[in-house]
Backbone bond lengths (Angstrom), bond angles and torsions (degrees), N, CA, C in turn:
res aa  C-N    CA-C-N  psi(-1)  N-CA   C-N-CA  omega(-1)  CA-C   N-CA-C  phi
1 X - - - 1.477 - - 1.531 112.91 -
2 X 1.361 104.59 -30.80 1.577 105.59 175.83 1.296 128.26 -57.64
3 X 1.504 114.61 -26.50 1.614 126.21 -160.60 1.448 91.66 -83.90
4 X 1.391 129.34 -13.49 1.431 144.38 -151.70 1.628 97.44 -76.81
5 X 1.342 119.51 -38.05 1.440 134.62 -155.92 1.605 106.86 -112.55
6 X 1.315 120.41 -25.91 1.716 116.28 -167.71 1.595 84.32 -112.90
7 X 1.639 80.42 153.60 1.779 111.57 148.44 0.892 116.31 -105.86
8 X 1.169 136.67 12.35 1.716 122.94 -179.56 1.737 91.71 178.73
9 X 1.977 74.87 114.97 1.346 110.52 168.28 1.268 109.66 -148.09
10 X 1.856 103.30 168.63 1.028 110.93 171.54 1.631 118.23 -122.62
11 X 1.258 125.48 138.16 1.675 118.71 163.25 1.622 120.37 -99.27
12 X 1.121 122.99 147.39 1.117 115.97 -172.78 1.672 98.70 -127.05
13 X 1.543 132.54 126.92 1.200 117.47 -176.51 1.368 75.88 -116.86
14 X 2.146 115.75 154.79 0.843 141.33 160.22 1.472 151.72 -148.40
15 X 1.473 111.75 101.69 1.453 109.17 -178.12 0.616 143.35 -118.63
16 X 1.876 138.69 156.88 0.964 124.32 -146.47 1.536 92.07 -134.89
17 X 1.136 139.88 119.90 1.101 123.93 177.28 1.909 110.76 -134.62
18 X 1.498 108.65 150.43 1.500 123.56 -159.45 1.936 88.87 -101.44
19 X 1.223 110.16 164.02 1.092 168.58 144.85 2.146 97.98 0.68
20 X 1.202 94.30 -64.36 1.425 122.07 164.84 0.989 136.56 -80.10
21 X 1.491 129.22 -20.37 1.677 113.50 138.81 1.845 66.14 146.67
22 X 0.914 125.46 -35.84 1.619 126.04 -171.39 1.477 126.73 -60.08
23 X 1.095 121.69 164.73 1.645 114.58 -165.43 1.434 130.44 -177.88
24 X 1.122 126.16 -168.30 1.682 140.75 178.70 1.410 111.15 -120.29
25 X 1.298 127.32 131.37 1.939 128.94 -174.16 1.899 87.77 -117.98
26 X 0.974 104.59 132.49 1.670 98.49 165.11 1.629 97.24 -151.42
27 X 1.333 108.76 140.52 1.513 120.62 -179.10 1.446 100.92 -133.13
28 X 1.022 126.44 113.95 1.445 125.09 147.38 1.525 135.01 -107.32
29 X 1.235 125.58 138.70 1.412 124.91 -171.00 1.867 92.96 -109.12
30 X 1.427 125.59 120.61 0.795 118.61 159.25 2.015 129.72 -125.34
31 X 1.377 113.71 98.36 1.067 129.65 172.13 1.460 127.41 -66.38
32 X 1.579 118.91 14.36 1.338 117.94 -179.87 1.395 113.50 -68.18
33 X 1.534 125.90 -6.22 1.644 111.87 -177.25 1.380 99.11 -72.23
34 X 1.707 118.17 -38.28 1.458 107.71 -156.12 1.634 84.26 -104.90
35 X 1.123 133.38 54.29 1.689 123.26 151.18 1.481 143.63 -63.64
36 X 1.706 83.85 -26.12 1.796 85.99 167.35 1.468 120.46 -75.43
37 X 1.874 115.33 -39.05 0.862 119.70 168.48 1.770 124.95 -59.32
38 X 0.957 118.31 -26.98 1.464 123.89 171.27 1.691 112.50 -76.78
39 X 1.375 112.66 -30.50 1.155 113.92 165.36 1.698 136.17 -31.93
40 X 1.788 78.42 -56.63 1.188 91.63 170.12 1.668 131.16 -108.44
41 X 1.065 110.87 22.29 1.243 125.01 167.44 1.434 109.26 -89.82
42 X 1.286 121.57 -48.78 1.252 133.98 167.73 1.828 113.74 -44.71
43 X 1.427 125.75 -6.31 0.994 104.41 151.47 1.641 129.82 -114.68
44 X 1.584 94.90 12.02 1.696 107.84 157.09 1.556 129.42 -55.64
45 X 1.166 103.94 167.46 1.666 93.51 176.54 1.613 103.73 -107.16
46 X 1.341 109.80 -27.93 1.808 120.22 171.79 1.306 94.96 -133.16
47 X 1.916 87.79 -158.51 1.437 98.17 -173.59 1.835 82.97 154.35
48 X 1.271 89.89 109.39 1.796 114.61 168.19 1.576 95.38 59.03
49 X 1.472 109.46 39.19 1.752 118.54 154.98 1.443 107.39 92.34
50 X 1.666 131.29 1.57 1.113 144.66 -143.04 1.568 106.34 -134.54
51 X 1.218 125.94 111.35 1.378 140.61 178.25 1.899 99.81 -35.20
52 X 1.408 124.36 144.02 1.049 124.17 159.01 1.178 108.18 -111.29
53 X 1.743 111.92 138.15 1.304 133.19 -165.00 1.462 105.93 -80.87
54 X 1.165 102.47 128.57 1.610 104.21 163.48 1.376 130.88 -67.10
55 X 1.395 111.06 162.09 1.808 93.02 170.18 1.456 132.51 -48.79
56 X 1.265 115.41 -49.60 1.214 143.09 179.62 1.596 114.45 -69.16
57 X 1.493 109.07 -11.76 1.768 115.35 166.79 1.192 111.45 -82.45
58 X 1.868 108.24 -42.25 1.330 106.70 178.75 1.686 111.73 -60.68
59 X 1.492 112.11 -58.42 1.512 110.69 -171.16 1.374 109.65 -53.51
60 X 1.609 124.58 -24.87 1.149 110.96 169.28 1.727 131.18 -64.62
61 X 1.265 88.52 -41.47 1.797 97.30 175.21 1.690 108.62 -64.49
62 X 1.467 124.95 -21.56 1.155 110.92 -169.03 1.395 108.46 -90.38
63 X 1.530 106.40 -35.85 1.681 99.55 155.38 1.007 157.29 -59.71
64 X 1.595 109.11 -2.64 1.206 146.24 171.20 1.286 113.08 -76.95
65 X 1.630 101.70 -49.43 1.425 112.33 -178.89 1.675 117.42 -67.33
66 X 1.455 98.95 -29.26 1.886 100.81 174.73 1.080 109.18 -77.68
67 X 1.600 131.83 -25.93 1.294 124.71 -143.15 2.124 95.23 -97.64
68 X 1.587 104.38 -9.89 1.421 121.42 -177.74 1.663 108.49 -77.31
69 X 1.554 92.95 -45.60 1.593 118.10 -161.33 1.358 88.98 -64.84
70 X 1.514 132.59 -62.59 1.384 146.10 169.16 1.823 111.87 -31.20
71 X 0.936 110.43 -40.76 1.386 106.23 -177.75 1.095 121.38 -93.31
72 X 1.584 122.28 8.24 1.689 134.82 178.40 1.219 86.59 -85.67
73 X 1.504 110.45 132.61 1.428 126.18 139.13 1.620 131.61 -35.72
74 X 1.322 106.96 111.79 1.920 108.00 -158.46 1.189 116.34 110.05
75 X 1.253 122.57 -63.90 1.164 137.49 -176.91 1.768 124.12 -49.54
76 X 1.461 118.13 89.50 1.661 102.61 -178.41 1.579 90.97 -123.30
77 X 1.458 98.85 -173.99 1.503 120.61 -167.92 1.191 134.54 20.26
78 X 1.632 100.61 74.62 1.104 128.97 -148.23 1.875 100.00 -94.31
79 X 1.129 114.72 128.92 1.579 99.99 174.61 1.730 93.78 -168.52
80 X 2.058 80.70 151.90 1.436 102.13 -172.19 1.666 110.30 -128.85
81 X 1.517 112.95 155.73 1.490 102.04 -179.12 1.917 94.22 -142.33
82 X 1.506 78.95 150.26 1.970 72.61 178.14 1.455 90.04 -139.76
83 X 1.204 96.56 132.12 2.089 121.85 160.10 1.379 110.74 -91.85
84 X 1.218 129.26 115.21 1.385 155.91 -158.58 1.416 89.96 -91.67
85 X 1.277 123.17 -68.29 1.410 137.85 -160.04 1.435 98.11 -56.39
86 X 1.368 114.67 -55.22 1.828 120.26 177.77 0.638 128.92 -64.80
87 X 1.720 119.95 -23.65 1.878 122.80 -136.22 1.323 113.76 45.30
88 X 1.490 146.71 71.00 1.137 123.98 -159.18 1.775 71.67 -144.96
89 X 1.380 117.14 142.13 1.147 103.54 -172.62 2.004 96.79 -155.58
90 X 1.524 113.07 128.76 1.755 103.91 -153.82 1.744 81.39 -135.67
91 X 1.678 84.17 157.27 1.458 103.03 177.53 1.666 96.83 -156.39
92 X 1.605 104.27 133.59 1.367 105.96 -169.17 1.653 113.03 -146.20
93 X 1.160 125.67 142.94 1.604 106.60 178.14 1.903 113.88 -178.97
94 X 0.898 126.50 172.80 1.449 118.66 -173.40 1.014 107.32 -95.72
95 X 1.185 105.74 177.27 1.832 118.92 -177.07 1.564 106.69 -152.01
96 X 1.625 119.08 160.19 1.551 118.22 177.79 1.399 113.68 -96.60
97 X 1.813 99.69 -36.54 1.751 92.67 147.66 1.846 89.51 -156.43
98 X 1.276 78.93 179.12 2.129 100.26 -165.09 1.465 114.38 -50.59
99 X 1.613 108.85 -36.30 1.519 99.22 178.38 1.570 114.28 -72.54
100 X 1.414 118.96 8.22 1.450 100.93 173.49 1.442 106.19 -81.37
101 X 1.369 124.93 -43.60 1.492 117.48 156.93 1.438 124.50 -42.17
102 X 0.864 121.59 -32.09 2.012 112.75 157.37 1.769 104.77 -53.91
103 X 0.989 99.98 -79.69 1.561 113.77 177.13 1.647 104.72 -15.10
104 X 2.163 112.17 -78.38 0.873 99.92 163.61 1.856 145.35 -21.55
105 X 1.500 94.89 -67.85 1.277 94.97 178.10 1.847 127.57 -61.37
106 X 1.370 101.57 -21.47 1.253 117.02 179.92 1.921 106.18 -60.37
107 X 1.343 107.70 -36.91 1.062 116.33 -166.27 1.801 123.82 -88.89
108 X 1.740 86.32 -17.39 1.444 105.88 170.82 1.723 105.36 -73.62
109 X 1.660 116.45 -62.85 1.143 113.39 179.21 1.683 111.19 -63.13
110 X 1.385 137.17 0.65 1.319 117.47 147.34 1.443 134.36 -85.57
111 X 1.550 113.12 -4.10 1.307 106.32 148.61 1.391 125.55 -98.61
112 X 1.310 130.78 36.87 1.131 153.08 -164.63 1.600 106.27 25.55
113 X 1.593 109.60 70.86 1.487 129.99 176.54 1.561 90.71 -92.98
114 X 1.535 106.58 -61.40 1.173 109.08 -169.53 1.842 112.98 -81.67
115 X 1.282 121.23 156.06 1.742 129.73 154.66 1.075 119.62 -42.21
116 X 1.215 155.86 141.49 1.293 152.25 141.36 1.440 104.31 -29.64
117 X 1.038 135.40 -40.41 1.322 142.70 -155.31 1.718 109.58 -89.14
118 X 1.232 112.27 4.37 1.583 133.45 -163.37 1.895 102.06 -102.32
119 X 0.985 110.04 106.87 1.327 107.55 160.01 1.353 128.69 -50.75
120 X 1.473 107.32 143.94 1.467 100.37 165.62 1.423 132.74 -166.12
121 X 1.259 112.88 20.10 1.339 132.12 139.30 1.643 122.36 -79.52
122 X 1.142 132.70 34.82 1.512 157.21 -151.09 1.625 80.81 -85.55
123 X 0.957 163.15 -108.60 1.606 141.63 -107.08 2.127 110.51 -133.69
124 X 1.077 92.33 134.88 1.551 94.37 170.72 1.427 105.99 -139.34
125 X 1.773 97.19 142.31 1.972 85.93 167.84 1.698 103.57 -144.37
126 X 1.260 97.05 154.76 1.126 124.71 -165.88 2.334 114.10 -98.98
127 X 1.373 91.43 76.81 1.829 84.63 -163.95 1.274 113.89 -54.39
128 X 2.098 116.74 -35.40 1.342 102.41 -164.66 1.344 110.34 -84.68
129 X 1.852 124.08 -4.00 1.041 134.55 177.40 1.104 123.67 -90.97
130 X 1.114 111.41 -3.46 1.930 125.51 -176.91 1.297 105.46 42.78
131 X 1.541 116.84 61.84 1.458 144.67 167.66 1.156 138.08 -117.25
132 X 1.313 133.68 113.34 1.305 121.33 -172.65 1.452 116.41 -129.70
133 X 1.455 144.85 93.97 0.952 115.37 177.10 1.760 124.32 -137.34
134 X 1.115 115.61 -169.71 1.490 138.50 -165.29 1.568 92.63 -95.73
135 X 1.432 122.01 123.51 1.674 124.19 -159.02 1.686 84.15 -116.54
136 X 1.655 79.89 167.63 2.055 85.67 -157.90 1.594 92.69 -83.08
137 X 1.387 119.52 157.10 1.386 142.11 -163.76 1.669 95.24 -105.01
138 X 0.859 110.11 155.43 1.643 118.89 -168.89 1.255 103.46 -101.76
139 X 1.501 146.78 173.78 1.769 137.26 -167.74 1.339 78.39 -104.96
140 X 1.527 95.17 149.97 1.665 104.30 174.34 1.989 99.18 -123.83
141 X 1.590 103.68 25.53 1.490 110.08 -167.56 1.403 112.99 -66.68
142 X 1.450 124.62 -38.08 1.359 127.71 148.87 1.601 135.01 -31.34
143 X 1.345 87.60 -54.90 2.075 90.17 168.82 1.730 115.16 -81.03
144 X 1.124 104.22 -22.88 1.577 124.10 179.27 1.890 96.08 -66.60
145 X 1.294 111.57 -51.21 1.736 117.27 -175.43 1.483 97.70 -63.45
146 X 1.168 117.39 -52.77 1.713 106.38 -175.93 1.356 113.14 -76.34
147 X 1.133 131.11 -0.86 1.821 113.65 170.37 1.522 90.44 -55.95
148 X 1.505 96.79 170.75 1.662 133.54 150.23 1.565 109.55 -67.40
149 X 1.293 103.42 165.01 1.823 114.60 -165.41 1.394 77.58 -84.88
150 X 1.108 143.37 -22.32 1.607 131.62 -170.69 1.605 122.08 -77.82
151 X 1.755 85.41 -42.73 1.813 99.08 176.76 1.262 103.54 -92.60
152 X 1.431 150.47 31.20 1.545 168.31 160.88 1.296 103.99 -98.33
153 X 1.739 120.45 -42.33 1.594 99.33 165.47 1.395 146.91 -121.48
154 X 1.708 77.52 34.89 1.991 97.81 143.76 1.227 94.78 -35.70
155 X 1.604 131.19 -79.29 1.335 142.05 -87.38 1.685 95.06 -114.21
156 X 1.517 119.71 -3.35 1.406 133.70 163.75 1.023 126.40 -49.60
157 X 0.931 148.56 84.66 1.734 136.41 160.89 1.439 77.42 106.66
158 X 1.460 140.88 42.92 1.726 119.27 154.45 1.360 116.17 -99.87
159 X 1.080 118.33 148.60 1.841 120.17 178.02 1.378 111.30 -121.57
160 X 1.138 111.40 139.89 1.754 110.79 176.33 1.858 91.51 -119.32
161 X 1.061 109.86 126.78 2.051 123.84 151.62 1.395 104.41 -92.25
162 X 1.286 106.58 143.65 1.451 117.45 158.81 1.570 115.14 -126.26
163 X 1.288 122.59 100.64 1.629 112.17 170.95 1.575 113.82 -102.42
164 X 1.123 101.64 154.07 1.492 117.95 -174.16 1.607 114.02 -150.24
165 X 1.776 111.42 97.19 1.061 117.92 -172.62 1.885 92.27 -99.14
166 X 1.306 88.94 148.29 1.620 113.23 170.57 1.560 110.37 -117.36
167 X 1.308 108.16 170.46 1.705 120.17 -157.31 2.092 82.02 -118.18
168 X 1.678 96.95 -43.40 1.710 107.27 173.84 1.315 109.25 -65.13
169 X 1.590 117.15 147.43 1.652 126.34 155.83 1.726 116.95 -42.64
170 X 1.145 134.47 115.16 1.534 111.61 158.29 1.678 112.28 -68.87
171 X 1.541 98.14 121.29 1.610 87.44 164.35 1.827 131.59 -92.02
172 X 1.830 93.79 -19.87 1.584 98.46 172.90 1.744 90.68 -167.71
173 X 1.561 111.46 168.88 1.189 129.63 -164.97 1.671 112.02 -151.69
174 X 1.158 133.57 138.93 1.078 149.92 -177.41 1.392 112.81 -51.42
175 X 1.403 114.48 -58.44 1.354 140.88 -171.89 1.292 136.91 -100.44
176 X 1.060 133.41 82.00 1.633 145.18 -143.72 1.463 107.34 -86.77
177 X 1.518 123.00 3.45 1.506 125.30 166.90 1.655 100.70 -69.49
178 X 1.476 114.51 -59.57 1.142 103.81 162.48 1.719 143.56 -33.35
179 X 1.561 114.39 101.18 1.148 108.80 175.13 1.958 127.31 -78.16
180 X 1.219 99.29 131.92 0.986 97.34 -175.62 1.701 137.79 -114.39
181 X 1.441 110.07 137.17 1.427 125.46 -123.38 2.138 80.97 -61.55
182 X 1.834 114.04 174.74 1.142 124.93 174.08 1.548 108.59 -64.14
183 X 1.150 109.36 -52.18 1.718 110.94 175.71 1.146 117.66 -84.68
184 X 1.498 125.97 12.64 1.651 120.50 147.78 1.201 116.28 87.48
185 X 1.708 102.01 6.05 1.619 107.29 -177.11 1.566 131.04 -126.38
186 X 2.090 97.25 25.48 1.113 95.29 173.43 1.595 99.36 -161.14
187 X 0.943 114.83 157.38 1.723 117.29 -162.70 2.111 104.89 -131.55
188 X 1.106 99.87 120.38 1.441 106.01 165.90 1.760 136.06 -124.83
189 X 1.262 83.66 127.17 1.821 87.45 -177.17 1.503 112.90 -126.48
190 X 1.385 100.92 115.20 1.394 118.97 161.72 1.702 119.75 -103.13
191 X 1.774 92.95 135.48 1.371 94.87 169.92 1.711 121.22 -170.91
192 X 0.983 108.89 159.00 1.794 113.21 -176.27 1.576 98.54 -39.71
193 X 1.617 114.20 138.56 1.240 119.72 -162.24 1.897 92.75 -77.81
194 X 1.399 118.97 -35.31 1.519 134.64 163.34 1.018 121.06 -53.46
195 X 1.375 148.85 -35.91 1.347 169.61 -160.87 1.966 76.24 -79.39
196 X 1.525 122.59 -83.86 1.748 120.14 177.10 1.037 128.73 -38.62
197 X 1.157 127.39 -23.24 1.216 158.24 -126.53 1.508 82.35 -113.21
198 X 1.375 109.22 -94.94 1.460 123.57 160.34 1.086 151.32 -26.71
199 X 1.658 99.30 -17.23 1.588 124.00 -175.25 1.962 102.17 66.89
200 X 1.338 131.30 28.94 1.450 116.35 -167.97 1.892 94.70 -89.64
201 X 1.258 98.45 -40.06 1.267 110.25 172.24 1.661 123.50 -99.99
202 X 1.310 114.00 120.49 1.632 112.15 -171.38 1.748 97.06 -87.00
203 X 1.334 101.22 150.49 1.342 109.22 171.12 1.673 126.95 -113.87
204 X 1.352 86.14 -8.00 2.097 95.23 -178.05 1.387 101.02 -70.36
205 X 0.911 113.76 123.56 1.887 125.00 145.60 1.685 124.69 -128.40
206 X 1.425 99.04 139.90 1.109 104.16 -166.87 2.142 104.61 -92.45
207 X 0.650 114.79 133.02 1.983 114.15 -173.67 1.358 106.88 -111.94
208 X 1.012 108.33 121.62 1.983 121.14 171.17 1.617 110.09 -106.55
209 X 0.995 105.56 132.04 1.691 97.67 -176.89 1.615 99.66 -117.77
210 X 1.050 98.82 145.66 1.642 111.42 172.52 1.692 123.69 -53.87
């Protein structure tokens, strides 16, 4: 509901994953650039024909969203925090291995937590192959053509990061947008949330670790 009200945000996806296929999921959505503007939207009742969410809609949907994440198989210690003052809004929790976070998310966008426009087959790994990677995202340029000029500039000034620390060496990677960390054990990609959107920028990489 939040993305509903800003033009400019950022997401940050983050993982951390060990040795053993096991790990850390952290997502944050952070809308503090456009806070003044949400400020005051937040005491609208719409805005571009579209109900504005209350506080208490948002905290509801996000508890919804932990209380889903919690009931995936793999998935424990699950926890979320929301900054009112920022819009800054986090969800974080372990896993036994990465595709239970697909699963998760799969299950969010079937109670329509998530957008259609939300990936969620996002990670697979490969233990006996010492592989891990970020699976290709499908164009969402079709649903992107039918928004409104209004719901088009959500998508202004948004940034998505993706980090992905390993416990393993990377020895090589598919995808060279990804920068990769001095000690070889963590990879970051930033980019226009539109640029994915668009397909201008690919996001799959495949990771081999030494």
């Amino acid at each position: 509901p939040l993305l509903l009200l800003t033009s400019c945000f950022d997401i940050l996806d983050k993982v951390n994953v060990k040795a053993d296929g096991t790990g850390e999921y952290t997502i944050i959505l952070n809308a503090s650039k456009s806070k003044t503007r949400l400020a005051s939207i937040s005491k609208m009742e719409t805005i571009n024909g579209k109900k504005v969410p209350k506080k208490t809609d948002i905290e509801n949907k996000i508890n919804e969203a932990a209380k889903i994440f919690k009931g995936t198989p793999g998935i424990s210690n699950v926890k979320t925090s929301m900054d009112f003052d920022n819009y800054i809004v986090k969800l974080s929790c372990n896993f036994k291995k990465i595709e239970n976070i697909n699963t998760g998310l799969e299950k969010l966008k079937a109670q329509n937590i998530l957008g259609k426009m939300v990936p969620t087959q996002v990670y697979s790994q490969n233990l006996e192959k010492k592989t891990f990677a970020r699976n290709k995202v499908n164009t969402f340029k079709e649903d992107y053509n039918k928004m409104s000029k209004a719901d088009k500039e959500v998508f202004n000034n948004a940034r998505y990061t993706s980090i992905m620390q390993f416990e393993s060496t990377v020895k090589s990677q598919t995808n060279n947008t990804y920068v990769l960390s001095p000690n070889k054990k963590a990879l970051k990609l930033e980019a226009d949330i539109l640029d994915l959107i668009l397909q201008k920028k690919q996001i799959q990489n495949t990771i081999l670790f030494q």
